[in-house]
C-alpha positions as CSV (number, residue, x, y, z in Angstrom):
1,X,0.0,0.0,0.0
2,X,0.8,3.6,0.5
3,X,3.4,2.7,3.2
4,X,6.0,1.5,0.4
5,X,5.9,4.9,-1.0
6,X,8.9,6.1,1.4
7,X,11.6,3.9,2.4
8,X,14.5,5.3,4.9
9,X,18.0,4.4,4.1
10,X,20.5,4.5,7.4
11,X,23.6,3.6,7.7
12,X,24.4,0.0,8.8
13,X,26.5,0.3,12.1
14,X,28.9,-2.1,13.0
15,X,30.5,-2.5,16.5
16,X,29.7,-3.2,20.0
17,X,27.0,-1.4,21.9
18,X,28.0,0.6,25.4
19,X,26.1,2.1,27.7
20,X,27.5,5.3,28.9
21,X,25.9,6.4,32.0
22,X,27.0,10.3,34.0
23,X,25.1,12.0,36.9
24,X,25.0,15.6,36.3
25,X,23.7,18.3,38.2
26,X,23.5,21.1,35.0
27,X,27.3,22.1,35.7
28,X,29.5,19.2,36.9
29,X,29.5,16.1,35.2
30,X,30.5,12.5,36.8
31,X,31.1,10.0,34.7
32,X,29.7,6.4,36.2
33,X,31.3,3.0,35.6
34,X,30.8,2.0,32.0
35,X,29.0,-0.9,31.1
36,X,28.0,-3.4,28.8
37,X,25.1,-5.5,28.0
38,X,23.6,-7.7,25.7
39,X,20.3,-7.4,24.2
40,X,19.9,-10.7,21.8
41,X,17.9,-13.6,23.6
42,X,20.2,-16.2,22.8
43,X,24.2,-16.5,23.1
44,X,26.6,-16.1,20.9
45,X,24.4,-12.4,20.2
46,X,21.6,-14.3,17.9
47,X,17.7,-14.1,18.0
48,X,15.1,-11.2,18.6
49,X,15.9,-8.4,20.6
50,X,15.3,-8.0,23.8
51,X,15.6,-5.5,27.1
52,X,18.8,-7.1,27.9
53,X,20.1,-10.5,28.8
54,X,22.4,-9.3,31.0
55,X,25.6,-7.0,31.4
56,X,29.1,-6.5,33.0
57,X,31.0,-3.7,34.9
58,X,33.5,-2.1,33.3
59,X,33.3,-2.6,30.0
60,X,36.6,-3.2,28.3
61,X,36.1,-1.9,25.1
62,X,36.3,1.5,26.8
63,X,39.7,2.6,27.7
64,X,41.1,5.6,29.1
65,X,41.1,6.8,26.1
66,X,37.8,5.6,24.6
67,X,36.8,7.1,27.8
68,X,37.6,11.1,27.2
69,X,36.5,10.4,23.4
70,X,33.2,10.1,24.7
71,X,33.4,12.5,26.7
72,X,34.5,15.5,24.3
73,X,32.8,14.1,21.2
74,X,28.9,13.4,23.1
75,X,29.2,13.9,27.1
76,X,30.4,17.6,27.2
77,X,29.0,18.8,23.9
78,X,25.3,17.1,25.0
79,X,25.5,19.3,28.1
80,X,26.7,22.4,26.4
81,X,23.9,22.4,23.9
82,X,21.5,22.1,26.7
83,X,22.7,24.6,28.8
84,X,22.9,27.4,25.2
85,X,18.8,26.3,25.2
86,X,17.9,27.4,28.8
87,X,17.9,23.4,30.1
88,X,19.6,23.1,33.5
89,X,19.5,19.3,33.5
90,X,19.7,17.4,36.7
91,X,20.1,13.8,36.6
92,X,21.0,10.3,34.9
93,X,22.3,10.8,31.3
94,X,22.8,7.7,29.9
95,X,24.0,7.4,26.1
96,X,23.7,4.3,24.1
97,X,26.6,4.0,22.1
98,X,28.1,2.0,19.0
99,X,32.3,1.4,19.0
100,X,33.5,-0.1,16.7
101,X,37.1,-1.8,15.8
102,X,39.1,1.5,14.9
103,X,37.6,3.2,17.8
104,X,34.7,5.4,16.1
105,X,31.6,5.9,18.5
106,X,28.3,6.5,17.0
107,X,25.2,7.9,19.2
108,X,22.3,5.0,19.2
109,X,20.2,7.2,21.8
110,X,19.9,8.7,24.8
111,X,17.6,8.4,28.0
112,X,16.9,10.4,30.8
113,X,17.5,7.6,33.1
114,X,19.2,4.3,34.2
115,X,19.9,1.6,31.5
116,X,18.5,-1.7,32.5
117,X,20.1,-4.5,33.0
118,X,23.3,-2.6,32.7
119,X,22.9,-0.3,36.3
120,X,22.6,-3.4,38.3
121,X,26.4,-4.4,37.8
122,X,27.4,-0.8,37.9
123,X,25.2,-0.4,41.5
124,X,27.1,-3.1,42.5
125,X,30.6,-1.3,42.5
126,X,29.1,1.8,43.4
127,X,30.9,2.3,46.8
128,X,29.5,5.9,47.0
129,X,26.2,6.5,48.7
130,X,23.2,6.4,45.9
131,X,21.0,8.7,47.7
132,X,23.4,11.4,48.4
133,X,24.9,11.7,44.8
134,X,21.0,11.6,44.2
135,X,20.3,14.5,46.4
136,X,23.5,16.8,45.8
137,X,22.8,16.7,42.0
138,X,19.3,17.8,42.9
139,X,21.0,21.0,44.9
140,X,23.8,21.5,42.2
141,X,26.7,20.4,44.4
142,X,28.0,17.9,42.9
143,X,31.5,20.0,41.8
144,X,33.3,18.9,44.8
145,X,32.2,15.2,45.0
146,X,34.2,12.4,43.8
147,X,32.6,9.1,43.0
148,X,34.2,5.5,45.1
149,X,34.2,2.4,42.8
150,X,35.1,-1.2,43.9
151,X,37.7,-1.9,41.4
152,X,36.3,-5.6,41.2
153,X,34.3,-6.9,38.1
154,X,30.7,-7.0,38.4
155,X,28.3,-9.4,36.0
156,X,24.4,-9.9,36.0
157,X,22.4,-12.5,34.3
158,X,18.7,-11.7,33.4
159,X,16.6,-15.1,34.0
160,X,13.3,-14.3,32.1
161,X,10.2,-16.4,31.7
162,X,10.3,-19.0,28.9
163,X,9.1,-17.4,25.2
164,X,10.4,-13.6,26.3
165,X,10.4,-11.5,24.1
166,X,7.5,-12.9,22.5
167,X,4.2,-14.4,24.9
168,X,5.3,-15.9,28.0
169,X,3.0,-17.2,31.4
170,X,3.0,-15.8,34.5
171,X,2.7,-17.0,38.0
172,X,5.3,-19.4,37.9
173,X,6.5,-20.3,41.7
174,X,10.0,-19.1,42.2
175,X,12.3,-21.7,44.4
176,X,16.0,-21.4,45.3
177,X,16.4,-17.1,45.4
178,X,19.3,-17.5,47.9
179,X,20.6,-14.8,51.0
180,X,22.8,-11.8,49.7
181,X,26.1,-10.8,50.7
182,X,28.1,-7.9,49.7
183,X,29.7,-9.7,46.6
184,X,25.9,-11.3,45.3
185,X,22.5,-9.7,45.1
186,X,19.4,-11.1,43.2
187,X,17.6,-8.0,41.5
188,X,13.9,-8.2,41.0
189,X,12.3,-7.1,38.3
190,X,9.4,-9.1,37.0
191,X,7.9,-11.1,40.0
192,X,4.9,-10.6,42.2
193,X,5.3,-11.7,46.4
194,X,1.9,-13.1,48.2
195,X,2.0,-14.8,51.0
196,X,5.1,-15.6,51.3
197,X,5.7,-17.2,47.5
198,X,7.6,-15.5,45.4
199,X,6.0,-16.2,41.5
200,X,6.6,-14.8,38.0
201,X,5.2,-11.6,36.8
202,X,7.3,-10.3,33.8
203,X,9.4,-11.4,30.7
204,X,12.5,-10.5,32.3
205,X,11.8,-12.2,36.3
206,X,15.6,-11.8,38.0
207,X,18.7,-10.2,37.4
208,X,21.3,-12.1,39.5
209,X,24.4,-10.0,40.0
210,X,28.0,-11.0,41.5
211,X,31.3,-9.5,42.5
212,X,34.7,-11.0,41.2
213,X,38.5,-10.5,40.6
214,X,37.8,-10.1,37.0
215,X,34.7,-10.8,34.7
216,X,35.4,-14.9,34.4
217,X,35.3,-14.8,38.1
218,X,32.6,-12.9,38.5
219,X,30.2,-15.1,35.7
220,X,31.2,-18.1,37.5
221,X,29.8,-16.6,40.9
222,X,26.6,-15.1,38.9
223,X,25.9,-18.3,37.2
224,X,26.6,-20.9,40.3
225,X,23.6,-18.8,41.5
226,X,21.4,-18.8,38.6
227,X,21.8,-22.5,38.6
228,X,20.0,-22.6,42.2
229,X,17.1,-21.0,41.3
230,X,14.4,-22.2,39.1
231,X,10.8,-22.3,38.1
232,X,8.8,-23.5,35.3
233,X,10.0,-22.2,31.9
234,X,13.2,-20.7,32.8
235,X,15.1,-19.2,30.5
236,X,18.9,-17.3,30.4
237,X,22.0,-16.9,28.3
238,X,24.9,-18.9,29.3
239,X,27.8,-16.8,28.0
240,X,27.2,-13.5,29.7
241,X,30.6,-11.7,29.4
242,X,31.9,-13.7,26.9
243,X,33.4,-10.9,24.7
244,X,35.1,-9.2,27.8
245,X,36.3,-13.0,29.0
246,X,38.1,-13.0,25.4
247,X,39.8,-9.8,25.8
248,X,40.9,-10.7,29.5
249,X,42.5,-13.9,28.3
C-alpha cells in the first residue's frame, strides 16, 4: 500500500553497543562505571531483541582513552547544547553508544535515566552512597564530589520467563532465590510476592548480579547462582561476558 511509498535508508552500524551512563547536576559532570550489555535472547548475540540478557561492569572496550573520546565528542557537547537552550538538566544521562574496531563511536540514543540490566552491575561497585549523589545533583553540588568504585568486576544474568520476548505465562512459583552478601544480590524485576511465595510476573523475572576479581570470576559466581534458582519455563544466556572473557584472556 501507500506505506511502500517512502523507504528510509541508514547507515548499517557495526560494533559493540556501550552504555555510557553520567550523573550531572546542570554544571559538573561524573562519569559512572561504564558498562556493557547484551540485548539478543540467545548466546553467541543471535535471535530477537530483547531488554537485555544481562551485562558487565566495566566494560573493556572502553579505555582511558575511549573514555575522554566520549566525553569531548557526546558527554560535554550534549550538556553544552542544553545549557545554550535554557535546560539546566539534573540527573541520569545515559547514552547508548556503538564502537566499533578502529575506535569510532556512534550515538544510538539517549535516555533520561538508568539503562536496565546494565545499572545493576554498575550499582554493584558503586561504593558511593546512591542517595546522596541523588540529592547533591538535585542541589547543584556535585562539583566537589568524587565518585568510590570497587575496582572488582561486576556481571548480571537476566533469568526471564520462557518465550520472552515474545508471549510468556506468568505465576510461575519461584524456588532457590538465595541470601545476599556484599559480593551477590538477586535484583527483581518481574515477580509478584503473596503470602510468602515468590511467583513470575514479567518477561524478564531476575537479574542475579556478583562480584569478582575479573569478569570470568565474576560469571562463574553469577551463574553458580542462577543455577539454584528455578521455576517452570526458565530461560537465560549462558555466555554473559563472553566478549570481555576474550579480551581478558
Amino acid at each position: 500500500g501507500k506505506a511502500g511509498n517512502k523507504i528510509v535508508i541508514e547507515e548499517f552500524l557495526e560494533g559493540e553497543e556501550v552504555s555510557f551512563t553520567v550523573l550531572t547536576d546542570g554544571k559538573t559532570i561524573l562519569p559512572l562505571a561504564s558498562s556493557q550489555d547484551h540485548k539478543t535472547r540467545d548466546n553467541e548475540d543471535k535471535g530477537p531483541n530483547t531488554g537485555g540478557m544481562g551485562a558487565y561492569s566495566p566494560a573493556p572496550i572502553v579505555s582511558k582513552e575511549t573514555h575522554q573520546k566520549i566525553m569531548e565528542k557526546v558527554i560535554n557537547p550534549t550538556m553544552e547544547g542544553l545549557l545554550k537552550e535554557g535546560m539546566i538538566y539534573r540527573g541520569f544521562l545515559y547514552a547508548g553508544l556503538i564502537i566499533d574496531e578502529k575506535n569510532n563511536i556512534k550515538v544510538l540514543e539517549f535516555n533520561c535515566r538508568f539503562g536496565d540490566p546494565e545499572t545493576q552491575p554498575i550499582l554493584m561497585r558503586l561504593e558511593s552512597d546512591l542517595i546522596d549523589l541523588c540529592y547533591q545533583a538535585s542541589k547543584g553540588e556535585l562539583e566537589e564530589v568524587k565518585l568510590k568504585w570497587n575496582p572488582e568486576v561486576a556481571l548480571g544474568v537476566v533469568m526471564a520467563a520462557g518465550g520472552y520476548p515474545g508471549p510468556y505465562k506468568k505465576g510461575h512459583s519461584i524456588k532457590g532465590i538465595p541470601s545476599e552478601s556484599e559480593t551477590l544480590k538477586v535484583f527483581h524485576a518481574g515477580t509478584k510476592a503473596k503470602n510468602n511465595l515468590i511467583t513470575t510476573n514479567g518477561g524478564r523475572v531476575l537479574c542475579v548480579t556478583a562480584l569478582g576479581k575479573n569478569t570470568a570470576d565474576a560469571q562463574i559466581k553469577a551463574y553458580n547462582c542462577v543455577n539454584k534458582i528455578d521455576w517452570q519455563d526458565c530461560f537465560f544466556r549462558t555466555d554473559i561476558g563472553y566478549r570481555a572473557i576474550e579480551r581478558e584472556s
